[in-house]
SELOMI-411117 format. One line per field, with one value per residue: residue number from 1; residue in one letter; chain; x, y, z of N, C-alpha, C in turn. Coordinates in steps of 0.1 Angstrom, whole numbers. Example, Ala and Ser with C-alpha at 12.3 -4.5 7.8 and 13.67 -1.06 7.14 Angstrom:
resi	c(1,2);
resn	c(A,S);
chain	c(A,A);
neast	c(132,128);
nnorth	c(-57,-22);
nup	c(78,71);
caeast	c(123,137);
canorth	c(-45,-11);
caup	c(78,71);
ceast	c(132,129);
cnorth	c(-33,0);
cup	c(78,79);
REM end
This chain:
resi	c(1,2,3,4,5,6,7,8,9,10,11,12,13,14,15,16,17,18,19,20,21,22,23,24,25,26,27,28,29,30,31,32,33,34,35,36,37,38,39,40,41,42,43,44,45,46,47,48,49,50,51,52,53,54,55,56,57,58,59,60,61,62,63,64,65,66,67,68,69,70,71,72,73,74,75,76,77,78,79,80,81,82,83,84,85,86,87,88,89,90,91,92,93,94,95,96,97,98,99,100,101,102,103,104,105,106,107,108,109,110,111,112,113,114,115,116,117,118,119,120,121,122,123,124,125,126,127,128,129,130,131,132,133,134,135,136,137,138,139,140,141,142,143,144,145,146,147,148,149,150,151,152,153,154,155,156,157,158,159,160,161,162,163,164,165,166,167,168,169,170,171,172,173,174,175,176,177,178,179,180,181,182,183,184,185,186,187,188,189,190,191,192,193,194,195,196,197,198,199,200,201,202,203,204,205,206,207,208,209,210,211,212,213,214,215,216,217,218,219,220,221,222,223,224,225,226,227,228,229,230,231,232,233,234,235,236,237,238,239,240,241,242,243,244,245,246,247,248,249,250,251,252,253,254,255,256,257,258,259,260,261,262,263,264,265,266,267,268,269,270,271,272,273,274,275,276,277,278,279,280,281,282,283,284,285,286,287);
resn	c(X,X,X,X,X,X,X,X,X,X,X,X,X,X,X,X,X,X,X,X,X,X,X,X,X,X,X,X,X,X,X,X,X,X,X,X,X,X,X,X,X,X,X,X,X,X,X,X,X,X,X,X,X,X,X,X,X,X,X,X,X,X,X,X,X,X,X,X,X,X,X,X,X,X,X,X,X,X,X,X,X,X,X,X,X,X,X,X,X,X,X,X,X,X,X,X,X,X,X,X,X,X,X,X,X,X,X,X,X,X,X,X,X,X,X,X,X,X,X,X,X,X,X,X,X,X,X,X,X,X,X,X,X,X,X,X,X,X,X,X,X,X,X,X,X,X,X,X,X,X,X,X,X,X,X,X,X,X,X,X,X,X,X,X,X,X,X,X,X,X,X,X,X,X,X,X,X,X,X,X,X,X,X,X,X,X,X,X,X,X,X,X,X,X,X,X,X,X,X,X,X,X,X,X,X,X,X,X,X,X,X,X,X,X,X,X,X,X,X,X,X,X,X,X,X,X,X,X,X,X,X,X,X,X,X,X,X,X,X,X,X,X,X,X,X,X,X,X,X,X,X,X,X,X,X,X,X,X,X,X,X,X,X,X,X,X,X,X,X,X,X,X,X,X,X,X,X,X,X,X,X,X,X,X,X,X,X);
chain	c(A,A,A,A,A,A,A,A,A,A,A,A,A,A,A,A,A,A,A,A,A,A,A,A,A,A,A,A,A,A,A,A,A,A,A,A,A,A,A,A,A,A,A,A,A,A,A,A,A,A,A,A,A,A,A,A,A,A,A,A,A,A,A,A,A,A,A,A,A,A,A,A,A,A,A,A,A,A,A,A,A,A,A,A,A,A,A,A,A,A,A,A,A,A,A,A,A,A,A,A,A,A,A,A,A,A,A,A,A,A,A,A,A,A,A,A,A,A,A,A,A,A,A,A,A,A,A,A,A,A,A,A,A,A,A,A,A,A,A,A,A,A,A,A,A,A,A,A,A,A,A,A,A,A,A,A,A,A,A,A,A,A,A,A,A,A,A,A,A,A,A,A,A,A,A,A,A,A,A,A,A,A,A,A,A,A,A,A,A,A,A,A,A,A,A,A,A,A,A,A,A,A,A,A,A,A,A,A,A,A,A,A,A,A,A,A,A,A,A,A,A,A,A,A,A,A,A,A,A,A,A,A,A,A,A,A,A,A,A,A,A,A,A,A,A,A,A,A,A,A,A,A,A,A,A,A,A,A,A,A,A,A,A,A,A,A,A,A,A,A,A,A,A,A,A,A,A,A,A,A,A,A,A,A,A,A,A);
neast	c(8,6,14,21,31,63,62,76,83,89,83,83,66,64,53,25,19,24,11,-17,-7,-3,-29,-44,-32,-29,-58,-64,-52,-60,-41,-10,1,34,45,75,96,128,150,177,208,223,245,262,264,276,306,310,311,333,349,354,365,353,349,329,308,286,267,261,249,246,239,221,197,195,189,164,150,153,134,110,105,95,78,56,60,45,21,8,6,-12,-36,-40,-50,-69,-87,-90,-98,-88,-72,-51,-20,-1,4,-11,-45,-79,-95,-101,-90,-75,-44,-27,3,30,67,93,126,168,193,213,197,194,198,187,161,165,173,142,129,138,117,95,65,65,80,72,82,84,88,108,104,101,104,124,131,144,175,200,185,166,184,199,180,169,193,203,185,166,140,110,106,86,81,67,53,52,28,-7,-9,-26,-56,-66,-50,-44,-33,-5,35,64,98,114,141,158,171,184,173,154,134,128,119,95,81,78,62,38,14,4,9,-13,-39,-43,-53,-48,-15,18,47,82,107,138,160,188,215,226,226,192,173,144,126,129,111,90,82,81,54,35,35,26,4,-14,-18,-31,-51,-46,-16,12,36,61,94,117,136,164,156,170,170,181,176,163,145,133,119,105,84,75,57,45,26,15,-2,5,1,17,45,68,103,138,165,198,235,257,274,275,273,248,234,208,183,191,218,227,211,202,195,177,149,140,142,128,108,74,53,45,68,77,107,128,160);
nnorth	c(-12,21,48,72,94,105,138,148,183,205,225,239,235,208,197,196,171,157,163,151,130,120,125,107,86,93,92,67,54,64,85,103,130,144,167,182,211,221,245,270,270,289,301,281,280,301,297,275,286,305,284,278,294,309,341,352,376,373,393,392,395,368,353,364,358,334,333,346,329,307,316,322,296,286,298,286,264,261,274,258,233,248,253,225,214,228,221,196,192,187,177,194,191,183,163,137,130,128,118,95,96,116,136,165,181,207,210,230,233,244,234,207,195,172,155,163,154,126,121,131,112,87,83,77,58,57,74,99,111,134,137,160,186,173,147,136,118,134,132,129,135,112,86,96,94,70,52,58,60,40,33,28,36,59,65,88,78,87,91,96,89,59,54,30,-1,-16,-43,-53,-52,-70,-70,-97,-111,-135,-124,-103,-78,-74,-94,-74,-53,-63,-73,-43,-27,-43,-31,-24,-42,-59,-50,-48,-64,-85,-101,-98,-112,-105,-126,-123,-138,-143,-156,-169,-190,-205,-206,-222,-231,-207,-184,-203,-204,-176,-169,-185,-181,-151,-158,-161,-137,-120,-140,-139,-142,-149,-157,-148,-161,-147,-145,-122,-95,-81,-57,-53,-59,-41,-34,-51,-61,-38,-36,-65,-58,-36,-50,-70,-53,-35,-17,-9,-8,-31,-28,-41,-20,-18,-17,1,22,56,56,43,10,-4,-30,-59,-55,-48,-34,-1,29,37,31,36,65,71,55,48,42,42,37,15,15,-5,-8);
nup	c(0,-7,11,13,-10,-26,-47,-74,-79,-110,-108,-140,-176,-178,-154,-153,-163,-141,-120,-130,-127,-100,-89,-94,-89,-62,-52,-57,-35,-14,-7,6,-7,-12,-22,-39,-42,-48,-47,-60,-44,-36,-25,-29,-55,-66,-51,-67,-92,-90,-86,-105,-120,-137,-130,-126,-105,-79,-85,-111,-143,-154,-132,-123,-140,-138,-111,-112,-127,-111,-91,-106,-115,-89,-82,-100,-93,-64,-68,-88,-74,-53,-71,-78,-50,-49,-72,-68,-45,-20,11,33,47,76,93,98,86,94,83,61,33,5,8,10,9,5,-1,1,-7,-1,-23,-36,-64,-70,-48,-26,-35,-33,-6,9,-7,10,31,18,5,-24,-51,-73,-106,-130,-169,-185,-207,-240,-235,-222,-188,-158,-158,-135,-113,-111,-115,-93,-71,-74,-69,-43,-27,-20,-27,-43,-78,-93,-128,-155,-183,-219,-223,-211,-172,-166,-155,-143,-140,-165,-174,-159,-171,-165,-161,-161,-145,-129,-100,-74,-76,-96,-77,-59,-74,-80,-59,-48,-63,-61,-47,-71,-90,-81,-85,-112,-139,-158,-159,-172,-177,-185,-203,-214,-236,-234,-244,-225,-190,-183,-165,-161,-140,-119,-137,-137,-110,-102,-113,-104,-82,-85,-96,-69,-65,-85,-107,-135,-148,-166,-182,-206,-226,-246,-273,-274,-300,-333,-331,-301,-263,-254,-271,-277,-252,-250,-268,-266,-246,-254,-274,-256,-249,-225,-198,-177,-167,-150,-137,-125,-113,-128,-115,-99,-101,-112,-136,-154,-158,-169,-161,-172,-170,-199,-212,-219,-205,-217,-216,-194,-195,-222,-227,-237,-221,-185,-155,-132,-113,-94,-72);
caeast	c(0,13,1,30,38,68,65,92,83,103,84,78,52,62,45,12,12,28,-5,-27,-6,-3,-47,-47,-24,-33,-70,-64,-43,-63,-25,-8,10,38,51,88,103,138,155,190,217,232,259,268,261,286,310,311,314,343,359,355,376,344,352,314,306,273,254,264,241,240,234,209,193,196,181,150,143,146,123,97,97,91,60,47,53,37,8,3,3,-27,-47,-42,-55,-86,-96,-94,-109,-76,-68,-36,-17,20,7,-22,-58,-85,-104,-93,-88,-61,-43,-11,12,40,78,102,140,174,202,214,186,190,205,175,150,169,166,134,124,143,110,78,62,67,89,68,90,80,100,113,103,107,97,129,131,153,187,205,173,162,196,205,169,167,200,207,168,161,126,107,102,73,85,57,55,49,14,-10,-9,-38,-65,-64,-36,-50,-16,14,45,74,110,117,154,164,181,178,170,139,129,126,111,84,78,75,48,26,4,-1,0,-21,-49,-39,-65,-38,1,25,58,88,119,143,169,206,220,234,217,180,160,131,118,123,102,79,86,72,46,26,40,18,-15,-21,-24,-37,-46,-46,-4,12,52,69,106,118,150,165,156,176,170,185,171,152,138,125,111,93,79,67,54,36,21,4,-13,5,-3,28,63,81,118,148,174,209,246,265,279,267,268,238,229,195,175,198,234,233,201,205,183,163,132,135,141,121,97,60,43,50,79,81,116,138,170);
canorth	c(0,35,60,86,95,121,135,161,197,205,240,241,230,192,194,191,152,149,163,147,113,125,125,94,74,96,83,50,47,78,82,116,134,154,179,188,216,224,259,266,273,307,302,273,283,314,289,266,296,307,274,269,306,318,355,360,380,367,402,395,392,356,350,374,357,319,337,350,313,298,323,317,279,279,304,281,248,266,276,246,228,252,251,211,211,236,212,180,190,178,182,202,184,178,152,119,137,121,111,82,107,119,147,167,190,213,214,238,235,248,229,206,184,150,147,166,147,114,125,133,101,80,85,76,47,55,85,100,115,135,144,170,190,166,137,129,122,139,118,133,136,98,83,93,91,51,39,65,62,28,35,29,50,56,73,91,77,99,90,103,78,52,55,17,-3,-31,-47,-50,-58,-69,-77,-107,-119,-142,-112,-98,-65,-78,-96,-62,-45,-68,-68,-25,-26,-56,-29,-20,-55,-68,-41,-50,-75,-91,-98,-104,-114,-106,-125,-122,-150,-136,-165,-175,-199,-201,-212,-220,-230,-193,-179,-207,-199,-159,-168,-193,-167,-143,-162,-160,-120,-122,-153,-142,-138,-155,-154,-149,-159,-143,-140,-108,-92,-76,-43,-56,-64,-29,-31,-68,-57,-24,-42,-74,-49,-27,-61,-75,-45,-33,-3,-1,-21,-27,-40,-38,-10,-25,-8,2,36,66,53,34,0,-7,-47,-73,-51,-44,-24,11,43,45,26,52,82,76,45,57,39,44,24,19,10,1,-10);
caup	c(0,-8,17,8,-21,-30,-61,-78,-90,-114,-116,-154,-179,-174,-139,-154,-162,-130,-113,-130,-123,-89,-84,-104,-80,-45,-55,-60,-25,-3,-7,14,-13,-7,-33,-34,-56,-47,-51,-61,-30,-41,-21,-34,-69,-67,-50,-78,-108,-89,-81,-121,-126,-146,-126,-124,-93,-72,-90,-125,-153,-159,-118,-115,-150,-134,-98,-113,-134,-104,-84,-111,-113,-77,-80,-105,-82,-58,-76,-89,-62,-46,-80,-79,-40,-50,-78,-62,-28,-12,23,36,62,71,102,92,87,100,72,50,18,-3,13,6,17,-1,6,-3,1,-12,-21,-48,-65,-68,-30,-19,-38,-26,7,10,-8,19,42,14,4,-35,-56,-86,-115,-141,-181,-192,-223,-250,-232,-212,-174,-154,-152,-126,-101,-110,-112,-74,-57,-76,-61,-30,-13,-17,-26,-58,-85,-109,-136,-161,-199,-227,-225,-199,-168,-169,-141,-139,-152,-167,-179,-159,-176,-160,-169,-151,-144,-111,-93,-64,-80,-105,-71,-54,-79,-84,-46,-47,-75,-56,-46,-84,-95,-73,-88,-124,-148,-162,-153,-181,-171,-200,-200,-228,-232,-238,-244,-210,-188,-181,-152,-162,-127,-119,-142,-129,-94,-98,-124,-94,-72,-88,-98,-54,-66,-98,-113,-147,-148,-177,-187,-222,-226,-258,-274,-284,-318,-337,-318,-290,-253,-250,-275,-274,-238,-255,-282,-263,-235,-263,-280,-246,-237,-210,-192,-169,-167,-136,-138,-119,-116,-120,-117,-84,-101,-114,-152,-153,-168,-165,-162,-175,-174,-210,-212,-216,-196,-227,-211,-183,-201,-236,-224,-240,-207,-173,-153,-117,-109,-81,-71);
ceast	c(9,6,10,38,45,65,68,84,94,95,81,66,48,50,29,7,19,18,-10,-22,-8,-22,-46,-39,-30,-42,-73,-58,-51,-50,-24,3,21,46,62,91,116,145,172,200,229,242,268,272,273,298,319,317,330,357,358,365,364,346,341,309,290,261,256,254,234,236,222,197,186,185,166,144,138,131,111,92,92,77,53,47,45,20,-1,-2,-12,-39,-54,-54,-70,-94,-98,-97,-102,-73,-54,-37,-4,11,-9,-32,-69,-92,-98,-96,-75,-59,-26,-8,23,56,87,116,153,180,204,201,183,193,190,165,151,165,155,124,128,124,95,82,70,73,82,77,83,89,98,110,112,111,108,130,143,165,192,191,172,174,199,197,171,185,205,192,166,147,122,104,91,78,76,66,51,29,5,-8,-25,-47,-66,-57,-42,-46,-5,26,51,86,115,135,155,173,173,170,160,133,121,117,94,78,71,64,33,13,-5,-5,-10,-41,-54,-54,-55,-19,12,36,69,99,128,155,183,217,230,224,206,177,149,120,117,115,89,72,73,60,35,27,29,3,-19,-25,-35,-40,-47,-28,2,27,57,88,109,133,151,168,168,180,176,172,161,142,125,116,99,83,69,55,38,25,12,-1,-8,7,12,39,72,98,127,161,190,222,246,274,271,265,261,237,215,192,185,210,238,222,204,194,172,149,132,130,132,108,78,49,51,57,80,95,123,154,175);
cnorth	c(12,47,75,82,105,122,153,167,201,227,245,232,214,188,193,176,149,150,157,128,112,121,109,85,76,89,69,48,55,79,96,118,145,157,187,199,224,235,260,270,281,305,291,273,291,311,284,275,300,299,270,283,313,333,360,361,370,379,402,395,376,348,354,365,340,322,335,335,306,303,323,303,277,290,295,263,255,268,262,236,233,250,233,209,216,223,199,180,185,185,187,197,178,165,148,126,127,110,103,88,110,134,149,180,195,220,220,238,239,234,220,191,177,150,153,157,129,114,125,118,86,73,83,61,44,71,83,112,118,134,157,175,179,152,128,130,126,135,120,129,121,92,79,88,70,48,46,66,50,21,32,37,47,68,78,85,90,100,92,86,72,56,40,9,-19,-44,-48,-60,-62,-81,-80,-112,-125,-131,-106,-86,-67,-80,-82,-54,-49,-67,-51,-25,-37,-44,-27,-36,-62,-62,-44,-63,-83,-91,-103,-105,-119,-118,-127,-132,-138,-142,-173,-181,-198,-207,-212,-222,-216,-186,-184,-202,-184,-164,-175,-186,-157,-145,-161,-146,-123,-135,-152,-137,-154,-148,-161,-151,-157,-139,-128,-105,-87,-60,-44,-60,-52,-28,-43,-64,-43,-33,-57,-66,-44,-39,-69,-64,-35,-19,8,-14,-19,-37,-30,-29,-16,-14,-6,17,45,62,38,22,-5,-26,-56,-65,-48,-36,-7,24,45,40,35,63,82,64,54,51,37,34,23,9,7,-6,-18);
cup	c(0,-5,18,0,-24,-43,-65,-87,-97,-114,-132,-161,-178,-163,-143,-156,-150,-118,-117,-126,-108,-82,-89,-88,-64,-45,-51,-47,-13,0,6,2,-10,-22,-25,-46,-46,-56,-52,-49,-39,-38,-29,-51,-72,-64,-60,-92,-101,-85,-101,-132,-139,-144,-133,-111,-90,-84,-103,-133,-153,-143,-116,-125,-143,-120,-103,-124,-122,-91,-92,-114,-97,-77,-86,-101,-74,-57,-84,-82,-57,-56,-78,-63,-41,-62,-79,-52,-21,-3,26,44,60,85,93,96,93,92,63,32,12,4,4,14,5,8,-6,1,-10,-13,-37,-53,-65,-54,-24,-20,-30,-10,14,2,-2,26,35,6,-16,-41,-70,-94,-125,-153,-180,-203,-231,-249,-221,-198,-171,-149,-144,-110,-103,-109,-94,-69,-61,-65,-45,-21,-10,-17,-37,-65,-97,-118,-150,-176,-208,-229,-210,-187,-163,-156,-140,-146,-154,-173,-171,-161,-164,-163,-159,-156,-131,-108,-87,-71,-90,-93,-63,-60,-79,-66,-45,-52,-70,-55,-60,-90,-91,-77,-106,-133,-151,-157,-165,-177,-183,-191,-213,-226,-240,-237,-233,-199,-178,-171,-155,-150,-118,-123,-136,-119,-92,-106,-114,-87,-72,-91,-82,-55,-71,-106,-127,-152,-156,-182,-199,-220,-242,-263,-280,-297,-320,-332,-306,-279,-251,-254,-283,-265,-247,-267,-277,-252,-243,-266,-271,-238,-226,-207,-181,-171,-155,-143,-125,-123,-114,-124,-97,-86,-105,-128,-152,-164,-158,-168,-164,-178,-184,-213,-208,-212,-205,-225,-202,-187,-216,-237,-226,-221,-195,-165,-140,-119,-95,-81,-59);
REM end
């Protein structure tokens, strides 16, 4: 069950499918939403230009220019925020309301983004992520919060997100880190009509009692859950997974986040961010 959910302002026009995924999900859980948008730390900022020998004072032009961006994305998290609370009749509240409802609350902090957002998503049940103009998510911010919180992440597709997911994928490998993911998402799958379960063969050796394993695993949810093993096209493994995913329907796709540094390899070690960052349906991941 997901009774807090953070989910990242970025402040610009992105943040609109991130509200309306935001009602969509609080809804579905009488979740407690908390809305973060993070502001830039001046000092730090001025800091940095002069540890990089730029010899641009704090009042220069291109400071003052970067200031007032970020003093307008935070009017328009802000504002957003109150418009979203006025037209969903949603309760304000930093402590547990009385009523079994969707509430929220708005936090504001400086400092640098991803550590913040990480931070702050140490302490909720689920971490919602929006894109960026031009459909990608924010790598830096998703990146740290997936392997430095330890929390799941839902990360918005290019397509609005479903009000009931009536498909969920998921890119199954034996590893701890599929294990987990699929675990995070139970409350979703467990809501789901259908459960498809990918696995792509990559020519190294299979378990098929694994796949077994989760596939009986999962009929005690869902009993209509049903697993493909598929070797990879010519596209590769991403694009086997996008393409089997697309072809059964599915509404959402959970997999596993894998890597241990900052240059990510996503699901099966050779999969690259582009289901994160350019995936048309929405991803919960974890790590």
């Amino acid at each position: 069950m997901f009774r807090t959910i953070l989910v990242h302002l970025s402040g610009t026009a992105g943040d609109a499918a991130v509200f309306a995924a935001a009602a969509t999900v609080g809804q579905l859980f009488n979740a407690h939403l908390i809305f973060l948008h993070v502001g830039y730390d001046w000092a730090a900022l001025a800091a940095t230009m002069a540890g990089l020998g730029t010899g641009l004072p704090p009042e220069s032009d291109l400071v003052t220019r970067v200031q007032e961006n970020a003093v307008e994305r935070s009017r328009v998290a802000r504002a957003g925020f109150q418009h979203f609370c006025r037209s969903h009749d949603v309760i304000v509240a930093e402590t547990p309301a009385a009523l079994p409802t969707m509430s929220a609350e708005y936090r504001y902090e400086y400092g640098n983004e991803a550590d913040v957002v990480a931070a702050h998503a140490r302490a909720a049940d689920l971490v919602l992520l929006g894109r960026q103009k031009g459909g990608m998510a924010i790598p830096v911010v998703a990146e740290t919060t997936l392997f430095d919180s330890g929390r799941p992440l839902l990360i918005l597709g290019r397509r609005p997100l479903p009000r009931a997911f009536r498909t969920v994928a998921i890119a199954w490998k034996a590893t701890r880190e599929a294990a987990a993911a699929v675990a995070a998402a139970m409350p979703l799958i467990e809501r789901a009509e259908r459960v498809l379960i990918i696995e792509i063969d990559e020519a190294s050796p299979f378990d098929a009692d694994e796949s077994a394993r989760l596939t009986n695993a999962l009929r005690w949810h869902r009993s209509n859950a049903r697993a493909r093993l598929l070797p990879a096209g010519v596209g590769g493994v991403t694009t086997t997974l996008m393409e089997a995913a697309h072809e059964g329907g599915a509404d959402l796709l959970v997999m596993g986040g894998y890597g241990h540094s900052r240059f990510l390899q996503f699901i099966f070690g050779g999969v690259t961010d582009s289901v994160m960052t350019h995936a048309a349906l929405p991803v919960v991941i974890t790590h």
